[in-house]
N, CA and C of each residue as an Amber inpcrd file, in Angstrom:
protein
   582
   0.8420000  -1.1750000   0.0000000   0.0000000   0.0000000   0.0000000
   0.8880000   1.2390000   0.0000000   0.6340000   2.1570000  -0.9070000
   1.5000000   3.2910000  -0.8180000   1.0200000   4.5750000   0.1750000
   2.4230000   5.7430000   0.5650000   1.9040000   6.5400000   1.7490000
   1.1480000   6.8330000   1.3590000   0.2480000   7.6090000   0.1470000
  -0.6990000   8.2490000  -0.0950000  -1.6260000   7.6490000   0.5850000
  -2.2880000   6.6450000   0.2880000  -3.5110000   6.0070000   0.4260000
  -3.8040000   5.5310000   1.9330000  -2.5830000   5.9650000   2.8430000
  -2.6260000   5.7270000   4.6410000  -3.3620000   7.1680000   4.9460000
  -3.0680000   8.2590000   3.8800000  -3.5860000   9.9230000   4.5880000
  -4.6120000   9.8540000   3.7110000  -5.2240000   9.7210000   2.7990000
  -6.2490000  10.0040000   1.9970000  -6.9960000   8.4090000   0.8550000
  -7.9300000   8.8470000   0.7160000  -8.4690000   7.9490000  -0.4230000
  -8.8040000   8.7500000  -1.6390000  -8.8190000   8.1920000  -2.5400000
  -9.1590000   8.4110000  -4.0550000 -10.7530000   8.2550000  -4.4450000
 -11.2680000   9.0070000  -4.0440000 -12.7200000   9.0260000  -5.1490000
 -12.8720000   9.2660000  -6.6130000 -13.4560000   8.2600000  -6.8210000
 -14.0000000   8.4040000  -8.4870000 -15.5290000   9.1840000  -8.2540000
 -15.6980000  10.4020000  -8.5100000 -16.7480000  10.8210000  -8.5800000
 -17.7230000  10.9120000 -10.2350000 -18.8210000  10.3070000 -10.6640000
 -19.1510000  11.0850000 -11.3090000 -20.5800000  11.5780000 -11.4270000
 -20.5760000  12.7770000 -11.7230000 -21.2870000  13.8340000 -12.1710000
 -22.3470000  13.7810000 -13.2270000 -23.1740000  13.5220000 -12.8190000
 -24.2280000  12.8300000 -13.7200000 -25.1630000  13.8790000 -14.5140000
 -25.6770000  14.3050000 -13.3430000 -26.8670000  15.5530000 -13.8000000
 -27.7890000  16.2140000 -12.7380000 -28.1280000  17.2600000 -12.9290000
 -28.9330000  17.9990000 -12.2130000 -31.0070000  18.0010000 -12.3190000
 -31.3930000  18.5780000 -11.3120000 -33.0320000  18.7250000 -11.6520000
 -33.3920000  19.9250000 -11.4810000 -34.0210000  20.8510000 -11.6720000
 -34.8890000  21.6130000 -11.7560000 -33.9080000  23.3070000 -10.4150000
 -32.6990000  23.2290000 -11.8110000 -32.2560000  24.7580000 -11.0840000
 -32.5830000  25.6190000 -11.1150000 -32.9880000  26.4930000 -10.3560000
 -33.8740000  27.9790000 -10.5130000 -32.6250000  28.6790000 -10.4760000
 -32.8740000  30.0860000 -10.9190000 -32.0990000  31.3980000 -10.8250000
 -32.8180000  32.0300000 -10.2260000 -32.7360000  32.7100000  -8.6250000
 -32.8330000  33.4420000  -8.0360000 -34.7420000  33.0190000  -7.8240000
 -34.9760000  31.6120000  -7.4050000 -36.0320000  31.1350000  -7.3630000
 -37.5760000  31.0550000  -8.2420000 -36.8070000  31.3650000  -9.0710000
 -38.2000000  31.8350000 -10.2760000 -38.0290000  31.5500000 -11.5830000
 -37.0460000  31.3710000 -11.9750000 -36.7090000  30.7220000 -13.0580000
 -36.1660000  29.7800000 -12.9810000 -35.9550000  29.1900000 -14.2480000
 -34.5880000  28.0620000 -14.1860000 -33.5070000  28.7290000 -15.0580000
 -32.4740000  27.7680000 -14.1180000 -31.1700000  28.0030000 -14.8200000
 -31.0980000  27.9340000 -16.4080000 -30.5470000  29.4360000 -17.6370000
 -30.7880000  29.1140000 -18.8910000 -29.3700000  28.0230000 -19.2400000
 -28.1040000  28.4630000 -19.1320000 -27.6860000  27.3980000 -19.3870000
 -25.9280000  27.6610000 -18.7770000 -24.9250000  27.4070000 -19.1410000
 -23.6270000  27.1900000 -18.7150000 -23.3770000  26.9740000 -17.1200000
 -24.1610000  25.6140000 -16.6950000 -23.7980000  25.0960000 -15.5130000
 -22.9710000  24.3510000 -15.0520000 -22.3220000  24.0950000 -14.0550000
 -21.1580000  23.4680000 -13.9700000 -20.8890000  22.7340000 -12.6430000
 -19.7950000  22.4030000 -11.7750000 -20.5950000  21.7750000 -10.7510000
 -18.4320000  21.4590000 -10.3860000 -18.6030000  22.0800000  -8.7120000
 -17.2230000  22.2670000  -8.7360000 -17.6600000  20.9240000  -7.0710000
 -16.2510000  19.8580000  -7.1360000 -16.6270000  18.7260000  -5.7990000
 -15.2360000  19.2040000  -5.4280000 -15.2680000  19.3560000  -3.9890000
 -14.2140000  19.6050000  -2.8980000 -14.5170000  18.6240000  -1.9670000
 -13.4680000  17.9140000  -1.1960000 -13.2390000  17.5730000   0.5520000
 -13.4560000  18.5700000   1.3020000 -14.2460000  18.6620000   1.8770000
 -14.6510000  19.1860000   3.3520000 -14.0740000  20.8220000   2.6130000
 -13.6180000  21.4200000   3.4050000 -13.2280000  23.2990000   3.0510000
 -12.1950000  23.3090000   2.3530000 -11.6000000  22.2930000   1.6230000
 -10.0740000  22.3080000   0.7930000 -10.2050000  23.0160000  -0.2610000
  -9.8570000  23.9660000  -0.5790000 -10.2580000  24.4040000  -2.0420000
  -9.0840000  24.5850000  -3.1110000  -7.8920000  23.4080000  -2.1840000
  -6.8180000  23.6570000  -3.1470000  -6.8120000  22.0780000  -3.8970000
  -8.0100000  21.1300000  -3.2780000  -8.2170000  19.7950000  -4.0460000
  -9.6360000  20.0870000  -5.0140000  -9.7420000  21.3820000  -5.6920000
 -11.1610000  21.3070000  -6.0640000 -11.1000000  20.7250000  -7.0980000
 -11.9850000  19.9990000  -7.5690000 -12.0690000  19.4630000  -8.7570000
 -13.8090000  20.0920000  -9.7110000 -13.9160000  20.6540000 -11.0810000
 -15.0920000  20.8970000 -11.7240000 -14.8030000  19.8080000 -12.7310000
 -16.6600000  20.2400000 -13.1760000 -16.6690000  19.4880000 -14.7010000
 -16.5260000  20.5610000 -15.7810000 -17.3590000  19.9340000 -17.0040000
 -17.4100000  21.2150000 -18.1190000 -18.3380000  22.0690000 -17.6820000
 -18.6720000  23.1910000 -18.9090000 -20.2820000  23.8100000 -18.6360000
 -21.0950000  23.1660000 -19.5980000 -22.0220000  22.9030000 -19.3860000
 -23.4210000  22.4090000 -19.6790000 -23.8930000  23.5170000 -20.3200000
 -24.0090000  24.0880000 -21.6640000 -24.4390000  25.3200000 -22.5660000
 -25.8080000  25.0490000 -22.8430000 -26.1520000  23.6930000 -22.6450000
 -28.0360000  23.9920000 -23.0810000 -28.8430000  23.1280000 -22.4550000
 -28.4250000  22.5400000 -21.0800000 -29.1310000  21.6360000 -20.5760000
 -30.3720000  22.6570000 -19.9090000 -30.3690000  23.9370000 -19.6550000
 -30.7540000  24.9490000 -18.2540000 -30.6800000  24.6050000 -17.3430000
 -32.1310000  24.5520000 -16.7840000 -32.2250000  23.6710000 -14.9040000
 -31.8650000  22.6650000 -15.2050000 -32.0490000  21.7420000 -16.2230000
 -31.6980000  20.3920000 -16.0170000 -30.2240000  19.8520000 -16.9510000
 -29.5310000  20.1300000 -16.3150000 -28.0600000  20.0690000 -16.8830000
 -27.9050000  18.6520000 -17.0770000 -26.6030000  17.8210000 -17.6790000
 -26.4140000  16.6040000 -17.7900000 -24.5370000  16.5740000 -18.0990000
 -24.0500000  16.2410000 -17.8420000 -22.6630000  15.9230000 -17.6260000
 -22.1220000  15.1110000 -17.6230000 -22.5190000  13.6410000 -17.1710000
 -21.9190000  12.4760000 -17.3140000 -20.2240000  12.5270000 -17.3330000
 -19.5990000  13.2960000 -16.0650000 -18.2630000  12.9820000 -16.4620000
 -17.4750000  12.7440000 -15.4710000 -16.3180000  12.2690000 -15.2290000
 -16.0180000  11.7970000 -14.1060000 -14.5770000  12.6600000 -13.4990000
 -14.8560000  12.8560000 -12.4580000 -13.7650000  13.4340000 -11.6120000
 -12.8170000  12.1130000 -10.4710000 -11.7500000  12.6680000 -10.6680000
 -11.0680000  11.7460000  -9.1970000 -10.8920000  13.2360000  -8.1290000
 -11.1020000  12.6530000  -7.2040000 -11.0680000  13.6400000  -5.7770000
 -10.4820000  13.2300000  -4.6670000  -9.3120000  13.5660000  -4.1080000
  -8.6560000  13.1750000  -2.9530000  -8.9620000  13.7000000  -1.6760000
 -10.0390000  12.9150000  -0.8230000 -10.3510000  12.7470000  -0.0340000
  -9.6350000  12.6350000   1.6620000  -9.1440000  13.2420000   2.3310000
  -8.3190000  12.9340000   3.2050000  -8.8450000  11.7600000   4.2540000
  -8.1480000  10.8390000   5.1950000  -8.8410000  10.0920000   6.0500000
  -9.9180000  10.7930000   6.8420000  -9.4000000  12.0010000   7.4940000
 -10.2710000  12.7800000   8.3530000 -11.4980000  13.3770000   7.9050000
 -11.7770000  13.1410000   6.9000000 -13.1430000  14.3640000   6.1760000
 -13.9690000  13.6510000   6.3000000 -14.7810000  14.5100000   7.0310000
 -16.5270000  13.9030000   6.7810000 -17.2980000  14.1380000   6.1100000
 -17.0030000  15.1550000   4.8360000 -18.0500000  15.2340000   3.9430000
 -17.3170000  15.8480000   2.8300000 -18.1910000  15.6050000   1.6440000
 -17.7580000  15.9320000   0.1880000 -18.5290000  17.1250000  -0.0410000
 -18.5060000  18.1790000  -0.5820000 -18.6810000  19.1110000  -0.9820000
 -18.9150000  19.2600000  -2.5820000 -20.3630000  19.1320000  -2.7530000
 -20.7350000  19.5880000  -4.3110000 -21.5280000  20.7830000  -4.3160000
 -21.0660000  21.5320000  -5.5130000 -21.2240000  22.5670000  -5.5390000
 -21.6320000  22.6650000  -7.0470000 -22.9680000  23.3480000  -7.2720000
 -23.7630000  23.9210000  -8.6360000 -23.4930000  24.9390000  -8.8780000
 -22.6680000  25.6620000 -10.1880000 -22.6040000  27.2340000 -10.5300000
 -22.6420000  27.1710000 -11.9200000 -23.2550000  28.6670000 -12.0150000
 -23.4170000  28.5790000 -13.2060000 -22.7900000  30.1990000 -14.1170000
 -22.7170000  30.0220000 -14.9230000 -21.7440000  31.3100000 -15.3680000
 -23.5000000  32.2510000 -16.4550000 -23.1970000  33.4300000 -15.7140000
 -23.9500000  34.0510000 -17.2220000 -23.4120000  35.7140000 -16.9770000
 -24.0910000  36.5870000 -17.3740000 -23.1880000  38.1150000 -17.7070000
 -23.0440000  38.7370000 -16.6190000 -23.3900000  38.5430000 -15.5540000
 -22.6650000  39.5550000 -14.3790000 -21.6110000  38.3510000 -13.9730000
 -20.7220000  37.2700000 -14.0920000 -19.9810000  36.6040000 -13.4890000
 -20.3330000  34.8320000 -13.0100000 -19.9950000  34.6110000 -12.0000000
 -20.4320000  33.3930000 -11.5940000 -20.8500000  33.1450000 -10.2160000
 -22.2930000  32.4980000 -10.3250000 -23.2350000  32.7160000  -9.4630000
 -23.0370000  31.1300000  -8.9310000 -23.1460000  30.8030000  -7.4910000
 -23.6630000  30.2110000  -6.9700000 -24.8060000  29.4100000  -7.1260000
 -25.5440000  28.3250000  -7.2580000 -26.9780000  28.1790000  -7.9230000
 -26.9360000  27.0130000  -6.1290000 -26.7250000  25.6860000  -6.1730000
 -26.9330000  25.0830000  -4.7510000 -25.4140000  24.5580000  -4.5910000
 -25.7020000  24.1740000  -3.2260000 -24.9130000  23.2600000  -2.4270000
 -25.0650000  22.1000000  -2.0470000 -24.4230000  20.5990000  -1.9780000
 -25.2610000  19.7940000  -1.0540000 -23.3620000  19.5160000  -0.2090000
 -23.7060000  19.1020000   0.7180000 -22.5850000  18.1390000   1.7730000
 -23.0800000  17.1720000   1.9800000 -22.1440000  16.3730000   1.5470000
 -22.2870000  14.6160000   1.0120000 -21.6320000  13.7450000   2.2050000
 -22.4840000  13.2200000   3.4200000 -21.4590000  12.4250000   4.7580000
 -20.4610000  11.1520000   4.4540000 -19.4810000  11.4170000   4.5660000
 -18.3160000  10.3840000   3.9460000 -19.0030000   9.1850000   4.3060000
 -20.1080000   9.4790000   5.6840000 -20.5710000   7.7550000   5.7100000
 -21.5130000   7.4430000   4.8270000 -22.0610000   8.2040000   3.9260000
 -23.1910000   7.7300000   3.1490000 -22.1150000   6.7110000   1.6940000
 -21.2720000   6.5210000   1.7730000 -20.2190000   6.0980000   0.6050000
 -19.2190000   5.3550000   0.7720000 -18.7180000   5.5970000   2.5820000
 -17.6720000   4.8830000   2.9840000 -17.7680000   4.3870000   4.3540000
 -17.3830000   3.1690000   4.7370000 -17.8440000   2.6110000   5.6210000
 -19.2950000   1.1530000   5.9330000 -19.6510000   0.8340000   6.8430000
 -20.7600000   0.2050000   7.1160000 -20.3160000  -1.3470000   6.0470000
 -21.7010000  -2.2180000   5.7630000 -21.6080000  -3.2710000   5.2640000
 -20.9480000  -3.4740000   3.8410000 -20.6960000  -2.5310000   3.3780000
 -20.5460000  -2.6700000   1.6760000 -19.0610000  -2.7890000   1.2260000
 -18.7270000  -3.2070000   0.6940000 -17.0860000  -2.8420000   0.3760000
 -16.9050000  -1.5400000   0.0550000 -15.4350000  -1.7050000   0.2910000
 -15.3780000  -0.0290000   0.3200000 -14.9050000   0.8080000  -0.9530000
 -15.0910000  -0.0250000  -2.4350000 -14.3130000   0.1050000  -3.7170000
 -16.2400000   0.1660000  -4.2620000 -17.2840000  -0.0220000  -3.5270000
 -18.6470000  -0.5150000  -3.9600000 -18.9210000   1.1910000  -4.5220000
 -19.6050000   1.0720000  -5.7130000 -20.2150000   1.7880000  -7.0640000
 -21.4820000   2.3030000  -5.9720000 -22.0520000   3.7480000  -5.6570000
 -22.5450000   4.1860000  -4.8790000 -23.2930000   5.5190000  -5.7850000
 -24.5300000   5.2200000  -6.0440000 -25.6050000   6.1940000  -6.9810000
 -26.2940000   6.3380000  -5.8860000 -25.5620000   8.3480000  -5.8570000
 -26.8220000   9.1940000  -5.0630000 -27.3440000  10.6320000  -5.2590000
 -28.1380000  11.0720000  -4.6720000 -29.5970000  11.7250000  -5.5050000
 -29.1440000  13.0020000  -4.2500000 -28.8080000  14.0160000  -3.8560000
 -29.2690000  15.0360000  -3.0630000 -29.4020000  16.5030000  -3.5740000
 -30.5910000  16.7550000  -2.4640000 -30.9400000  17.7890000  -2.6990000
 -30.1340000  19.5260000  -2.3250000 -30.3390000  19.8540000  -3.5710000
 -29.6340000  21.6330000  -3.2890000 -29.7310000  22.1810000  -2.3340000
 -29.1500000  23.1060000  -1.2560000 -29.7270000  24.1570000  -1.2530000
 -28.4620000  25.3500000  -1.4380000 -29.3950000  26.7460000  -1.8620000
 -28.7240000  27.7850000  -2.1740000 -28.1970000  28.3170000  -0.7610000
 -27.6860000  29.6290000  -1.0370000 -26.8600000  30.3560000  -0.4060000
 -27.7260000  30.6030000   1.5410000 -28.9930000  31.2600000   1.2330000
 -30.1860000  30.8480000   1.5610000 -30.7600000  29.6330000   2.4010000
 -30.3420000  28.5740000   2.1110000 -30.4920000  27.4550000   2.7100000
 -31.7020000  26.8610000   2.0860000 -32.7240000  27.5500000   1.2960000
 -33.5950000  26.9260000   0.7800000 -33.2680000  26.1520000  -0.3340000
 -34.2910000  25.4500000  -0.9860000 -34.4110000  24.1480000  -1.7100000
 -33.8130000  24.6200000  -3.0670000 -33.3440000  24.1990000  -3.8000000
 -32.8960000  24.7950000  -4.8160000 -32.3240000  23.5460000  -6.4010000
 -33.2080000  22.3140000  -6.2470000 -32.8370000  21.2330000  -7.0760000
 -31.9220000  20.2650000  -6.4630000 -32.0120000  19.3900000  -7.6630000
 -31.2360000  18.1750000  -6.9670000 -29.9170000  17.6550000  -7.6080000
 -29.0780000  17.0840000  -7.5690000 -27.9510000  16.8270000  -8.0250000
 -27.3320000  15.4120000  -7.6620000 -27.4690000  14.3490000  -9.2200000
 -27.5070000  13.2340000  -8.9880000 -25.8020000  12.7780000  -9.4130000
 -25.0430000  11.9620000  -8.6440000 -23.7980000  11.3660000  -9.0830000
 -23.6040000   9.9360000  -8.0700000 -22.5580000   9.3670000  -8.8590000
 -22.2710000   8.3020000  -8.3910000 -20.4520000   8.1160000  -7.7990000
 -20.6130000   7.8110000  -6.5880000 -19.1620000   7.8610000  -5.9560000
 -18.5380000   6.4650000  -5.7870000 -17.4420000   5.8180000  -6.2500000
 -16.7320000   4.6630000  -5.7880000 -15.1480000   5.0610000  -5.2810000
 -14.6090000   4.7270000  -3.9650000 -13.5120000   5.1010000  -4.0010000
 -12.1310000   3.9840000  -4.5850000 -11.5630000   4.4670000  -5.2640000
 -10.2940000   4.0670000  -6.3470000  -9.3130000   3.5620000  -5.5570000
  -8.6020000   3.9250000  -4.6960000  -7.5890000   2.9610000  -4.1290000
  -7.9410000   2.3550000  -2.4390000  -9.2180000   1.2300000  -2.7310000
  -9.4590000   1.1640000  -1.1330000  -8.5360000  -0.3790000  -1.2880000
  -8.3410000  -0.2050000   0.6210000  -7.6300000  -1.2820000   0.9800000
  -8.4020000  -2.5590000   0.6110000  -7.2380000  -3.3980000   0.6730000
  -8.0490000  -4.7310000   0.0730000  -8.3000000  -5.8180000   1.1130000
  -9.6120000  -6.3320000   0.9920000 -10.4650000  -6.9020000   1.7350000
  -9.5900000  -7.8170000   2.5630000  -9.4680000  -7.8430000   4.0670000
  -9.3440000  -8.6840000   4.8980000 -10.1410000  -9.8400000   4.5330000
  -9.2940000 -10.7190000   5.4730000  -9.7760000 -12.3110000   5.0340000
 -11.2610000 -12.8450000   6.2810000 -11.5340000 -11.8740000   7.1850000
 -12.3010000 -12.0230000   8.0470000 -13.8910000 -10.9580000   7.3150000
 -13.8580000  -9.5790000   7.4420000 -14.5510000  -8.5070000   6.8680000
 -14.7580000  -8.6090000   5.8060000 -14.0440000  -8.4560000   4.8030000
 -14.6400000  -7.6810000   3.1430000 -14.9030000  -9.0000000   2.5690000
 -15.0320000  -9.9890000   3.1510000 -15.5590000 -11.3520000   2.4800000
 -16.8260000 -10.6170000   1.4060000 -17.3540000  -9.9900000   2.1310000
 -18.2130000  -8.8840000   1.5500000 -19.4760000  -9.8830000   1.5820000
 -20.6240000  -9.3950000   0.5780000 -21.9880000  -9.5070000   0.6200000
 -22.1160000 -11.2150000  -0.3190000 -21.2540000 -11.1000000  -1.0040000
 -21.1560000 -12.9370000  -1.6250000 -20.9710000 -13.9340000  -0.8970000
 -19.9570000 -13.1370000  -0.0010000 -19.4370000 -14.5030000   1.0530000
 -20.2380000 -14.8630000   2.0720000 -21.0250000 -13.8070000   2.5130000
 -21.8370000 -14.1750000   3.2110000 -22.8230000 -15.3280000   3.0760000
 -23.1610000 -15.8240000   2.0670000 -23.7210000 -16.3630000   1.6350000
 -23.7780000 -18.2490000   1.8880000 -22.4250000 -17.7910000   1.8020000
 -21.7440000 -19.1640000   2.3630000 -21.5100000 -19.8600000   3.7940000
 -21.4740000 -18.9900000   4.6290000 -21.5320000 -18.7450000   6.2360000
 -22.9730000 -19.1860000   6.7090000 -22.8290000 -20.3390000   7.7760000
 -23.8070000 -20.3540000   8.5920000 -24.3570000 -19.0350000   8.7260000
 -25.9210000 -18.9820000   8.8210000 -26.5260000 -17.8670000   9.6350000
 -27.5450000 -18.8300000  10.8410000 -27.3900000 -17.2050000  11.7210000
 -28.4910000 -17.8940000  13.1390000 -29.1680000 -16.8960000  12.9950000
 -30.0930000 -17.0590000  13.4500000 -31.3580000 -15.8380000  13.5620000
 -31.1850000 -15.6600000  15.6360000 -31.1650000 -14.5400000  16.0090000
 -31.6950000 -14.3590000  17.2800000 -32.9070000 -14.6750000  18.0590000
 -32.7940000 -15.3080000  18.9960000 -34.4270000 -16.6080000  19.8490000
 -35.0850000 -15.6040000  19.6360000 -35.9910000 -15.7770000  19.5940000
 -37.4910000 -15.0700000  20.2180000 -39.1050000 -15.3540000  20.6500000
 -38.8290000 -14.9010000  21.5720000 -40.2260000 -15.5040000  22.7650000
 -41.8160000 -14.9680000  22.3760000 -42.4870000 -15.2380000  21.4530000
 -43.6040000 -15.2900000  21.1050000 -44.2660000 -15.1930000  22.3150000
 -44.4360000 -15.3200000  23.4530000 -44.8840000 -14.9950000  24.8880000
 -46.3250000 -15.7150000  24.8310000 -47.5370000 -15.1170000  25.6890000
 -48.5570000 -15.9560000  25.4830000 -49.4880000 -15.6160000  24.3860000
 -48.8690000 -14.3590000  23.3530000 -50.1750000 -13.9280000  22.6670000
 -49.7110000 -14.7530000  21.1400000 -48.8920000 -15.6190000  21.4900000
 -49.0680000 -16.5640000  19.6290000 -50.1890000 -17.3880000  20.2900000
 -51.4830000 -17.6190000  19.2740000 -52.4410000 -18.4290000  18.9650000
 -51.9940000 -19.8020000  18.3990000 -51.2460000 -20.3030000  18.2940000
 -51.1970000 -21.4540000  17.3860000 -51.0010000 -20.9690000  15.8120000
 -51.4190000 -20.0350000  15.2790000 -51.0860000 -19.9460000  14.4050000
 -49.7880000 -19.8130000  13.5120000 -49.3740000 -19.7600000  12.3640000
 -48.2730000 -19.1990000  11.8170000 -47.7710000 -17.5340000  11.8420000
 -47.5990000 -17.3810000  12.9190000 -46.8960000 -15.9290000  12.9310000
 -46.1810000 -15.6100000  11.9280000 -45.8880000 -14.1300000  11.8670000
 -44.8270000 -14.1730000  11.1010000 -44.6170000 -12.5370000  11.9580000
 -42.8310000 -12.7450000  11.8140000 -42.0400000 -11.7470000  12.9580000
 -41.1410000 -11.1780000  11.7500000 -41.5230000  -9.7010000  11.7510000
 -40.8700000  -8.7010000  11.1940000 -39.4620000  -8.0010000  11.8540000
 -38.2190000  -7.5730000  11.0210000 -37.0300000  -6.8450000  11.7570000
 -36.3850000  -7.6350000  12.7440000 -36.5110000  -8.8330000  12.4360000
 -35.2710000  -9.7240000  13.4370000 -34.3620000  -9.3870000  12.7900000
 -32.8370000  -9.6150000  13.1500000 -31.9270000  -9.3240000  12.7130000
 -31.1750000 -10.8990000  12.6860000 -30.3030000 -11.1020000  11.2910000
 -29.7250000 -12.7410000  11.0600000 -27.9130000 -12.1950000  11.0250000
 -27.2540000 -12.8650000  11.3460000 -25.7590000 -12.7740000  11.0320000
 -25.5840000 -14.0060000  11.1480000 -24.5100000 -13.9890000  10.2960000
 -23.3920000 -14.9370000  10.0460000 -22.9640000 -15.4600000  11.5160000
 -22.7350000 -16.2970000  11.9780000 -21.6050000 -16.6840000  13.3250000
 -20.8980000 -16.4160000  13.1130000 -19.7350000 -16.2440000  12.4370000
 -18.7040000 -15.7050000  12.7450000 -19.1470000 -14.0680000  13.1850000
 -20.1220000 -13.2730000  12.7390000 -20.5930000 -12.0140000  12.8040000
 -20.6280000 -11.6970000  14.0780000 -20.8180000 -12.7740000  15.1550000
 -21.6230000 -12.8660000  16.5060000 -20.3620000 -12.8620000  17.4940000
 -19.7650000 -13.6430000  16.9960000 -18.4150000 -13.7560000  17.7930000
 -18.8520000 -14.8660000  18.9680000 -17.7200000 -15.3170000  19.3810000
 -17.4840000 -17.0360000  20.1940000 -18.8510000 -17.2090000  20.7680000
 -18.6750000 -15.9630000  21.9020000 -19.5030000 -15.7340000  23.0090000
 -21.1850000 -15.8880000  22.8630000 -21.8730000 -15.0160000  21.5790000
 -23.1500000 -15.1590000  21.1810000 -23.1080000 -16.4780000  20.5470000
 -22.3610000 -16.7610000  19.8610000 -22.6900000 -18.1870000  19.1010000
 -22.9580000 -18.9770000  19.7480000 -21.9930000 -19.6360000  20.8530000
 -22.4450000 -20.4200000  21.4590000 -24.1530000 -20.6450000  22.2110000
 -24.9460000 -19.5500000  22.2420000 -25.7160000 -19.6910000  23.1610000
 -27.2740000 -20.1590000  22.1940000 -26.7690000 -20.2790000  20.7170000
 -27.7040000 -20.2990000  20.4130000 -27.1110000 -21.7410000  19.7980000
């Protein structure tokens, strides 16, 4: 593993398309939109796309950025602007939680399509802005963890007891939101008891 990838990760971001940008809430955006992604307040890792000359509010881009992400950041920073004759305007914002992309059950190299919503300067609603994030140099799967969502498959599962108490009738119940893991998931201690 090289030093880079101990202080930061590599996102593949891309930039898909936008919904319904207004200018100054009453119109929509006519056209040269663009869309600049930063780590957290870095603005010396910014990365844009092109401008979008005739999509208006609903821009389309399809293009992909890499973005260096530091370990410590908790959020990605996308940003909607759009250029027309007084300069370049602001149109929304969203902050993207590094946990919505990294972390939890999924591998951490896993292809991640998401949808959030704008808001402007204002804080109000201001469209939506759809892309898809995978990060590019993640560590490679431990032999215990990143077995990932296939391997699971293969692993005993136990379901956790549960005491139907006196109100099952005889009938076929059926019990919603139990939770199943793998044994190994449970570790020595829970396994055994079931």
């Amino acid at each position: 593993m090289n030093p880079l990838s101990l202080s930061s990760r590599l996102l593949e971001v891309t930039v898909i398309s936008c919904e319904n940008l207004l200018d100054n809430r009453k119109q929509p955006v006519k056209k040269n939109a663009f869309v600049n992604i930063k780590s957290e307040s870095y603005s010396c890792n910014l990365q844009t796309t092109k401008m979008d000359k005739e999509g208006g509010g609903f821009p389309k881009w399809n293009e992909k950025l890499i973005v260096d992400l530091p370990m410590h950041a908790r959020h990605l920073s996308v940003e909607v602007q759009c250029k027309n004759s007084s300069g370049i305007k602001t149109v929304g914002i969203a902050k993207v939680p590094t946990s919505d992309f990294i972390g939890g059950i999924l591998p951490e190299d896993y292809l991640h399509f998401l949808s959030y919503r704008l808001r402007n300067e204002k804080g109000e609603k201001n469209g939506i802005i759809n892309f898809s994030v995978r990060v590019k140099n993640a560590a490679p799967p431990s032999s215990q963890s990143a077995a990932g969502c296939a391997a699971a498959y293969t692993q005993q599962w136990t379901a956790a007891p549960i005491d139907m108490g006196s109100s099952y009738n005889g009938s076929c119940g059926v019990v919603t939101g139990v939770p199943v893991y793998p044994r190994s998931f449970l570790g020595n201690s829970m396994a055994k008891r079931f």
